[in-house]
C-alpha positions in Angstrom: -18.8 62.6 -35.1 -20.6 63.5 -38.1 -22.9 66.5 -38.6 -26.2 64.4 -37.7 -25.0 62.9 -34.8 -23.6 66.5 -33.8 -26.9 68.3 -34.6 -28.7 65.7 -32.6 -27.3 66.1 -29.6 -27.2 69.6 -30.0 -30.8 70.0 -30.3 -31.8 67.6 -27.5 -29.0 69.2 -25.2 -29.5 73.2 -25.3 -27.0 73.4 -22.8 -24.2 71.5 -24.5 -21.0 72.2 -26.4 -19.1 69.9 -29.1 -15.6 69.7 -30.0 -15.2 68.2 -32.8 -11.9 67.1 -33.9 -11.1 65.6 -37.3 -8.3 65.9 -40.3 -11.2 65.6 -43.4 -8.7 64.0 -44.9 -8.3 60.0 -46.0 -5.2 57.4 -45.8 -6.4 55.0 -48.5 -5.9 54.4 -52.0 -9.6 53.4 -52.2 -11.0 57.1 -51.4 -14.6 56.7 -52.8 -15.4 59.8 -50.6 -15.2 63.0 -51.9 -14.5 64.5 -48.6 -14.4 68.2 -49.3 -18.3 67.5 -50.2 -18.5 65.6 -46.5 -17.2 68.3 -45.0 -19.0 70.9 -46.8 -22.2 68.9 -45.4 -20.7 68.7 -41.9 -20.4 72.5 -42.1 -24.1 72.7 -43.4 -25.9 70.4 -41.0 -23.8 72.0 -38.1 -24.6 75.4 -38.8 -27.4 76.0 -37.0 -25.3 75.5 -33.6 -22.3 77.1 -34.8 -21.9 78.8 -31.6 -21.8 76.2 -29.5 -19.4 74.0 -32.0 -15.3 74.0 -31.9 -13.8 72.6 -35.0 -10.8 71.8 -34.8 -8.9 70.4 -38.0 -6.1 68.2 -37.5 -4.9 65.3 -35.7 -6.5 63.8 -32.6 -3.1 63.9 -31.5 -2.1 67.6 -32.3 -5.8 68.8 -30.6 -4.3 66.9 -27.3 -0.8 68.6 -27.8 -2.2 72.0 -28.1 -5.2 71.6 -25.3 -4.1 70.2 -22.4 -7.6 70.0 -20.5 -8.1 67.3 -17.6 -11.5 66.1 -16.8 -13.3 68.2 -19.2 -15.4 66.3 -21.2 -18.7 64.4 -20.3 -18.7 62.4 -23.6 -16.2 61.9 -25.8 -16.5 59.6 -28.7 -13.7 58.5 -30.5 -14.1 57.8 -34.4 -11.0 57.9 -36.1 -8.4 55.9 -37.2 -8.5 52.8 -36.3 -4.8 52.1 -36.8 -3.5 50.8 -33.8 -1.4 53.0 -32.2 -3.0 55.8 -33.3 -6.1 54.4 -31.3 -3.7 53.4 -28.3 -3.4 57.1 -28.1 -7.0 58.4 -28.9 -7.9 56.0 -25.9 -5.1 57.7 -23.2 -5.6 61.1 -24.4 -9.2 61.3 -24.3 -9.6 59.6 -21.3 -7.0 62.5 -19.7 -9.2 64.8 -21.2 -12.5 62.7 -19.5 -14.6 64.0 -16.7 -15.6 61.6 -13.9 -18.5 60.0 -14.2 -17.9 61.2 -18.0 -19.0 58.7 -20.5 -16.3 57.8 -23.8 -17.6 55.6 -26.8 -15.8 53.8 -29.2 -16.8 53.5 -32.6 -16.3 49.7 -34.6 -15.5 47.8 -31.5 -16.5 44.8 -32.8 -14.8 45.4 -36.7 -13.6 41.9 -38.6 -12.9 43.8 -41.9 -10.5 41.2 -43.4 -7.2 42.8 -41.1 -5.4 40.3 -39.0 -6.3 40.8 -35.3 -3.5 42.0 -34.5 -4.7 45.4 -36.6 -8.4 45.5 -35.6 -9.2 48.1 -33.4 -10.4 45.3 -30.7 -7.0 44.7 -29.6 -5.9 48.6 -29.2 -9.0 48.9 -27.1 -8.5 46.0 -24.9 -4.9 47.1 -24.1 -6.1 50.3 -23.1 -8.7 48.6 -21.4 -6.6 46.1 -19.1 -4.1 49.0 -18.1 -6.6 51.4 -16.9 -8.5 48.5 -15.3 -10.4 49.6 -12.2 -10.5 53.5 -13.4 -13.5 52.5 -15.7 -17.1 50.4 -15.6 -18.1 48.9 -19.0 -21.6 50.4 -19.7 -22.5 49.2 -22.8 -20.7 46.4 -25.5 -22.2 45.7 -29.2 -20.1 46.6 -32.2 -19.6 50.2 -30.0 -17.9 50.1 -26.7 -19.2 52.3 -24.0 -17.4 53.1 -20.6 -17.6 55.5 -17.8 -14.8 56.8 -16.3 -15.0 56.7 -12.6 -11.4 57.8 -11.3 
């Protein structure tokens, strides 16, 4: 999540804590980002709750190796790549990592960017989806994909 999104819920939670877990880097020839600037500005907007904020810089998948919590989050929302099988396994491990009753979002649901559907994100989250059918209730669909876990 970016800094905004992080400072807003930390200022309307008081109580709450945010991991946030992201490489800063980019995959594409097309970088128009200069993201030592973004993440300078993460670091700015978030400073003001710096104690209540874990960064952790890497992989989604290398946080998950390294912290093996169960049921541990209330919210986790997962805005990363949006590759396939990375998302696959964003989906699993964060939903390991998902409290009951906790609630997980998924960013660009609903994404038609030119990719065949095979590669949208759509079809990674549907998989996941239809295997841990029955462990979940849909709360929310739009172009974001809200569940709650519920076993």
């Amino acid at each position: 999540m970016g800094g905004l999104i992080n400072s807003f819920f930390l200022s309307h939670f008081p109580h709450a804590t945010i991991t946030c877990v992201d490489t800063w880097e980019w995959n594409s020839d097309d970088n128009k980002f200069d993201l030592q600037v973004i993440e300078s500005n993460f670091n700015k907007n978030t400073y003001p709750f710096h104690e209540r904020i874990t960064k952790f810089k890497g992989t989604s998948y290398s946080y998950f190796e390294s912290n093996q919590q169960r049921n541990y989050f209330d919210l986790i929302y997962i805005d990363g790549s949006y590759v396939p099988d990375d998302l696959i396994i964003d989906a699993f491990k964060s939903f390991q990592a998902l409290a009951i009753g906790g609630l997980m979002i998924f960013e660009y649901y609903i994404w038609i960017d030119g990719r065949p559907p095979k590669d949208r994100p759509i079809e990674a989250i549907n998989s996941f989806l239809s295997i841990k059918k029955g462990c979940y209730k849909i709360v929310q669909v739009y172009s974001q994909l809200i569940i709650q876990k519920i076993k």
